[in-house]
C-alpha positions in Angstrom: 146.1 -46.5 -132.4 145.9 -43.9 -129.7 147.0 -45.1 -126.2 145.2 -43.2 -123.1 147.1 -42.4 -120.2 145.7 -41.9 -117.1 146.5 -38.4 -115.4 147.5 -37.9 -112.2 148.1 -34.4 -111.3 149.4 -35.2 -107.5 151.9 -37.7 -109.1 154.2 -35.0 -109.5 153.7 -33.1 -106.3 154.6 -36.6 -104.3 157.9 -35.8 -103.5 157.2 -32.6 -101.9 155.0 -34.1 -99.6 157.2 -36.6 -98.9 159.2 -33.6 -98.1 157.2 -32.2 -95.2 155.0 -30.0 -97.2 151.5 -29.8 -96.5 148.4 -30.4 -98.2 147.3 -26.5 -97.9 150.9 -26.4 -99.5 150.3 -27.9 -102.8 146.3 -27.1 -103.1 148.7 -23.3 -103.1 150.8 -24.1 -105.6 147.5 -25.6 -107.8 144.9 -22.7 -106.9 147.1 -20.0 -105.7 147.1 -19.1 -102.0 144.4 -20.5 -99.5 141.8 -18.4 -98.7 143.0 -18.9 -95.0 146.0 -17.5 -95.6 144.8 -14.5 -97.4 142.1 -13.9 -95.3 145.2 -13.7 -92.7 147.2 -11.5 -94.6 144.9 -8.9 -96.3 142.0 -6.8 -94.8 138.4 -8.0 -95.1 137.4 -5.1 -97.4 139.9 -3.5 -99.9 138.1 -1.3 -101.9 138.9 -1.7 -106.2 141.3 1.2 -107.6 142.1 2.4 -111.1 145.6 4.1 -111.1 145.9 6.1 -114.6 149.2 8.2 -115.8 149.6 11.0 -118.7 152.3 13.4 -119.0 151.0 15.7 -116.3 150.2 13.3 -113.8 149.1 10.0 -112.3 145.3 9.8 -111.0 144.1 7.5 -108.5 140.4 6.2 -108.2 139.3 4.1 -105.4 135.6 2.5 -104.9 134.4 3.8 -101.9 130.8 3.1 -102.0 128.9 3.8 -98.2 130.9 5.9 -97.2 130.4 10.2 -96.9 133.5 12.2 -98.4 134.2 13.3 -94.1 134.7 9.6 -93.4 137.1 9.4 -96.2 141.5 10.3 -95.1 144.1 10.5 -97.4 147.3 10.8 -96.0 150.9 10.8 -97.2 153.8 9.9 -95.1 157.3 8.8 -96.2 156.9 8.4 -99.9 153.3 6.7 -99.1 149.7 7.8 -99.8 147.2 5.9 -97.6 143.7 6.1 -98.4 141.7 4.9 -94.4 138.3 5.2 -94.0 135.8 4.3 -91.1 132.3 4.4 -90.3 130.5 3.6 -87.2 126.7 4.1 -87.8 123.5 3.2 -85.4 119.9 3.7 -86.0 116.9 3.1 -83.8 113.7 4.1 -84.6 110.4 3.1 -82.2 107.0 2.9 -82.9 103.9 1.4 -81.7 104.0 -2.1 -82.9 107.3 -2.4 -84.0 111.3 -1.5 -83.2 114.2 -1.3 -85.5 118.0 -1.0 -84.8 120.5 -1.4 -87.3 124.2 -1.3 -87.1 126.5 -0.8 -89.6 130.8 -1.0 -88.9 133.0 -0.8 -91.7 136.8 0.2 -92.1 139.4 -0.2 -94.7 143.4 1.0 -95.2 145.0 0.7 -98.4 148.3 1.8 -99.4 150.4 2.9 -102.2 154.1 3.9 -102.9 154.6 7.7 -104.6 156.9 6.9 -107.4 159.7 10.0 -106.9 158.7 11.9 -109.8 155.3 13.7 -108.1 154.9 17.1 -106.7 153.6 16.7 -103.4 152.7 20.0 -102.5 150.2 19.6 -105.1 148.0 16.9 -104.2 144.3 17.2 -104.3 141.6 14.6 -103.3 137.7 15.0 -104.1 134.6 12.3 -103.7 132.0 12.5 -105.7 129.1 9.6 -106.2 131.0 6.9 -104.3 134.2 7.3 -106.1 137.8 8.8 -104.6 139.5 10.7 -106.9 143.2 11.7 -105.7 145.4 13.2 -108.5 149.1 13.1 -108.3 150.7 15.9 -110.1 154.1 15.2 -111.5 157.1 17.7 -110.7 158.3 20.2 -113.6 161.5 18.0 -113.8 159.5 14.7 -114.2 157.6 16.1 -117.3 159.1 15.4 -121.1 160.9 18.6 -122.4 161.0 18.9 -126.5 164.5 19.8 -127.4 164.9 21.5 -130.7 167.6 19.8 -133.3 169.4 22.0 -135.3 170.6 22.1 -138.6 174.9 22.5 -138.9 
C-alpha cells in the first residue's frame, strides 16, 4: 500500500525564519530575487545582447529598437565598453477640432568588461535596423598560431 505524505514546502524554511529572516527572504530563495529588489538594483530598460566569438574577434549585438544611430554612445574606459543611449522626444500637432502631444523619455546604460585579449584601437560600432553592432577585434598575440612539427 502506498502511504501519502502531506508536503510542506515552508517546513524546511522554519528555522530560518525563526532566525530573523524575512518572508521576502525565503519567497527569494523559492522564486529567485523579488522583483522589488531587482527593480532596485537594475535599470528599468536593459536592452537584450548577443555576444559571439571566432578566432578574429568577439561581436557584440544589442536590441536597440526606438532609438536613431546619433542617440546611440559607445564608450570604452578602463577595460569597459558601455553602450548609453537617450532620447527625449515631444510632438504637438494642432488642428481645428483636435490637439495632440505626445512625449516619449527613454534611457538605458549597460556595461561590459573587455576580456585583455582585444585590440582597442580597432573598435568599430554601426546600427542598422534597430540593432547595435560593435565588433571587438582580437590582438595579433591573442589569435591561434599553427606551429609546424618536424620530422627528426
Amino acid at each position: 500500500m502506498l502511504d501519502l505524505i502531506k508536503y510542506d514546502p515552508f517546513k524546511s524554511y522554519w528555522p530560518e525564519l525563526r532566525k530573523g529572516w524575512t518572508a521576502w527572504d525565503t519567497a527569494d530563495r523559492f522564486f529567485g530575487p523579488s522583483l522589488f529588489r531587482r527593480l532596485e538594483e537594475e535599470p528599468f530598460f536593459a536592452p537584450r545582447v548577443d555576444i559571439a566569438e571566432n578566432e578574429k574577434e568577439y561581436k557584440l549585438k544589442a536590441e536597440v529598437p526606438g532609438y536613431a544611430p546619433d542617440e546611440v554612445k559607445v564608450e570604452l574606459e578602463n577595460g569597459r565598453l558601455r553602450l548609453r543611449a537617450e532620447h527625449k522626444e515631444e510632438k504637438e500637432e494642432e488642428k481645428e477640432n483636435y490637439r495632440l502631444r505626445e512625449r516619449r523619455y527613454g534611457s538605458f546604460v549597460r556595461s561590459f568588461t573587455l576580456p585583455e585579449d582585444v585590440d582597442v584601437d580597432k573598435i568599430e560600432a554601426a546600427a542598422k535596423d534597430g540593432i547595435l553592432t560593435v565588433t571587438i577585434p582580437k590582438s595579433e598575440a591573442a589569435k591561434p598560431k599553427r606551429i609546424e612539427v618536424k620530422l627528426q
